[in-house]
Residue, then its C-alpha position, 0 to 999 in steps of 0.5 A: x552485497x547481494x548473496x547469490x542469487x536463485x535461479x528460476x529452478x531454484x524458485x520453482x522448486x520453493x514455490x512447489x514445497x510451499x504448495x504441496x505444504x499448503x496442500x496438505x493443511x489447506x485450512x489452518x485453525x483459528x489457533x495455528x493462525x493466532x500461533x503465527x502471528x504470535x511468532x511473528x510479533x515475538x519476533x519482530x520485537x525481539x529484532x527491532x535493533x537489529x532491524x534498525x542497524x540493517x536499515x541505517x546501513x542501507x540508507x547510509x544515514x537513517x535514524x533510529x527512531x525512524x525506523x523503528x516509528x514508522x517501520x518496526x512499530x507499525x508492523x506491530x501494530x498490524x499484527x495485533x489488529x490482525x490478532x484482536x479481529x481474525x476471529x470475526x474475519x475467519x467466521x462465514x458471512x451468512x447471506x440472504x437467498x432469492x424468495x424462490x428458495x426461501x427454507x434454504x440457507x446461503x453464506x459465504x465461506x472465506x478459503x486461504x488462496x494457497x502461496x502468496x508472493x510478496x514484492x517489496x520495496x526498498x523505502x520502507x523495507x521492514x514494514x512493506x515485508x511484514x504488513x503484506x505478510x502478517x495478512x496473508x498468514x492471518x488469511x491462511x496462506x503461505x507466502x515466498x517474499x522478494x525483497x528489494x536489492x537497494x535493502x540488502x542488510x534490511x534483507x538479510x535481517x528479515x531473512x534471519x528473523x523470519x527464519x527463527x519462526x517460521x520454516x521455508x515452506x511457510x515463509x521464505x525470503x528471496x534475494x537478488x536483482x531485477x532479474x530475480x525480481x522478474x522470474x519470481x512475478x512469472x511464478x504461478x502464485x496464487x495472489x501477488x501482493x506489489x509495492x513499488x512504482x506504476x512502470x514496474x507494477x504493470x510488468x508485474x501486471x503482465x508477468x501475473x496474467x499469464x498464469x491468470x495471478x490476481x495482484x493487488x498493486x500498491x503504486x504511487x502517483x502524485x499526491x496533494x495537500x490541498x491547504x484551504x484559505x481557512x487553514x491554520x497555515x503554521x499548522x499545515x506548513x509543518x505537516x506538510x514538512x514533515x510529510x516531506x522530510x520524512x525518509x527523505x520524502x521517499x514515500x509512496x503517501x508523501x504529500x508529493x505537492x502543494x495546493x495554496x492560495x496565491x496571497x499566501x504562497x509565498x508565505x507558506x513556503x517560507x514556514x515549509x522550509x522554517x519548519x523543516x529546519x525544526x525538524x531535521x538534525x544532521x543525525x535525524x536526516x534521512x538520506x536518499x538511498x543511492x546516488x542516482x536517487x540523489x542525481x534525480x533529484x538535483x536534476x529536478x530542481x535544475x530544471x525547475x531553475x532552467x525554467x524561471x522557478x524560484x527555488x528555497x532550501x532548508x539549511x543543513x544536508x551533506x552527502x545524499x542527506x538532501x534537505x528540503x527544497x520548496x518550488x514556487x512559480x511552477x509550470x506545467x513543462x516542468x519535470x516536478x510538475x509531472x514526475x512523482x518526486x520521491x524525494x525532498x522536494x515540494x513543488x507549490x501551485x497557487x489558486x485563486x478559487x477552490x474550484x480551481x485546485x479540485x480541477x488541477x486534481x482530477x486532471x492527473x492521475x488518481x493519486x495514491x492519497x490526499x490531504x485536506x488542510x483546512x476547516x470548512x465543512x463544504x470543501x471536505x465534502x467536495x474533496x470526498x466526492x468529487x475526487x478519487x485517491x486511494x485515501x484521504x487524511x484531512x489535516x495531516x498526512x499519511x496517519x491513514x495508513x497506519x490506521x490498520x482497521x482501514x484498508x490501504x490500496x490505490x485507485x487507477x495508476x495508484x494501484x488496486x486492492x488492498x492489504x489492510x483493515x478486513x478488505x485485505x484479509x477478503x483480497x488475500x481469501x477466496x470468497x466461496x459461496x455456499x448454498x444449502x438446500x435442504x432435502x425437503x425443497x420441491x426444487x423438481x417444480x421448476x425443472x422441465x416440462x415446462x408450463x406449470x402452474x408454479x412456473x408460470x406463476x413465477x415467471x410472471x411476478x419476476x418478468x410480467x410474462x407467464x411463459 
């Protein structure tokens, strides 16, 4: 149940107090930022079980471990990346100058922003919080947070947490529905961090230019595993599943599609569906976080159905707890071939040539990620330069995001900008550049009269004209 929801006042007026707070210590210490973190680490162990029992109610069924792996645990390992290299990432970037002003020096100093917004999705509601937020501390920033209204008890964990360590004018979690959600992506911050889908992140898009906001936009889109004739195809049928069934496929990196050589589709589907037998218990089974995610998915499949394929289930599943169901015979007018899933289902296209498969790729939209099943040196090459995703794992899936000296972020309509690795610390900082002239320096030879020897000079080895 949500608990009453702010006004656009009542955001105002946090977005002003985080303000006029940041103002008066607009560049925090390496120390007070190291504290931060600290604080927050300390805390996110201290609720890890609290965190859990919050997700396991929203979700209805969601166990444990999962969240505590793929939700708790990760933000953990976020913040002590942050906490080993913030000292390197806070130090000036010195650069070269221009010969014409040897003797000087330049370098770039990277500034806090001011206040971040935060929005954060439901599907993974502890990490997509905490990721985004331990950065934007470790860059300097205060931050105001929208949680997702699908996570209300994930919610008010992280609210109660947060609380413990940190006051509202530095951090501070706002709750309520679409319409919160729109107010608060109107709200002149001075960076907005978005996780959630493409037709969403283009409202936050045109809520932020408005106030000229930059946003980085974590989206989704249609991700491949492309499985290669010289695959271990056990080994990739299992990853695959897992990638799948993980949160019910109910991630924005899932592999959201097959790639297979048609001599061995039907086979892989076969030991897709085998492995996510192996791998789903009814208490490790996610479930779909409400009935219309539930509904969306049966009328996928129906579709699929309606239009010749042939659909195979993994045993087990009951309420929304959906099982995995593998799609041979895919065409291109069916709903699963165009729409990102989202959920437990794995559509499988067949090729002939590997040529084929890097076309079907580049032909949609530029996916969030992409994974390479396979062992041929020539094709990992050809999958790194002929195709753009936000991210790459090869024989595997998703580990790249959890990899944190990596940066995390979209390409096209998967997204822009990153919140990971030492790119996310430069996105959530002001680049300021700084030249130093010293007072010696005879920059008076280039100002007017012009004509001078040394000007003439110049302009002719820069242009080859002397004037």
């Amino acid at each position: 149940m949500l608990h009453a929801q702010p006004s656009v006042a009542d955001l105002q007026l946090s977005l002003a107090r985080q303000r006029a707070a940041f103002h008066t210590q607009p560049y925090p210490s390496l120390a007070q930022r190291r504290a931060a973190l600290k604080r927050l680490r300390a805390a996110i162990r201290k609720h890890a079980s609290a965190l859990a029992q919050a997700a396991q109610a929203d979700f209805g069924s969601r166990a444990t471990a999962e969240t505590l792996m793929l939700d708790v645990a990760p933000s953990v390992l976020h913040v002590d990346h942050l906490l080993r290299r913030l000292g390197r990432l806070m130090k000036p970037s010195r650069r070269g100058v221009e010969w014409l002003f040897l003797t000087n020096r330049a370098w770039v100093a990277y500034q806090p922003k001011g206040v971040v917004g935060i929005m954060a999705p439901w599907n993974f509601p502890i990490y997509l919080v905490l990721g985004p937020l331990a950065t934007a501390l470790a860059a300097g920033n205060r931050c105001m947070i929208k949680t997702s209204e699908h996570a209300p008890q994930t919610s008010q964990a992280l609210k109660q947490m947060l609380a413990t360590c940190f006051d509202r004018d530095e951090v501070a979690v706002v709750e309520g529905g679409p319409a919160v959600a729109a107010a608060f992506s109107r709200l002149p911050f001075d960076h907005i961090v978005f996780t959630g889908s493409p037709e969403i992140g283009r409202h936050v898009m045109r809520a932020a230019a408005d106030n000229l906001t930059p946003v980085t936009l974590e989206l989704g889109g249609k991700s491949p595993a492309l499985v290669s004739a010289t695959a271990d195809l056990r080994v990739a049928a299992r990853r695959v599943a897992h990638g799948k069934t993980t949160n019910a496929g109910q991630v924005c990196v899932a592999p959201d599609y097959a790639l297979v050589p048609r001599a061995s589709a039907e086979v892989f589907a076969q030991m897709t569906v085998a492995a996510a037998d192996r791998l789903c218990g009814d208490d490790d089974n996610c479930s779909l976080i409400h009935d219309g995610a539930y509904a969306r998915q049966q009328a996928l499949i129906e579709d699929a159905r309606d239009k010749g394929a042939t659909v195979l289930v993994a045993p087990g599943g009951a309420g929304r707890r959906m099982p995995l169901h593998v799609v041979l015979g895919v065409t291109d007018d069916m709903r699963l071939a165009r729409e990102e899933i989202f959920g437990p289902i794995l559509p499988v296209f067949t090729y002939d040539r590997f040529e084929e498969a890097v076309e079907r790729i580049n032909i949609g939209t530029r996916p969030l990620a992409l994974y390479y099943f396979g062992h041929d040196p020539a094709e990992r090459e050809t999958v790194l330069k002929r195709t753009h995703s936000g991210g790459v794992t090869f024989n595997d899936w998703g580990w790249h995001v959890v990899n944190h000296d990596l940066p995390f972020g979209g390409v096209g309509t998967s997204g822009m900008g990153n919140y990971h690795g030492d790119e996310g610390f430069r996105e959530l900082s002001h680049a300021k550049a700084v030249y130093d002239q010293h007072r010696l320096f005879p920059i008076e030879l280039f100002h007017p009269p012009y004509g001078g020897l040394l000007q003439r000079l110049a302009l002719f080895v820069m242009t080859g004209r002397a004037g």
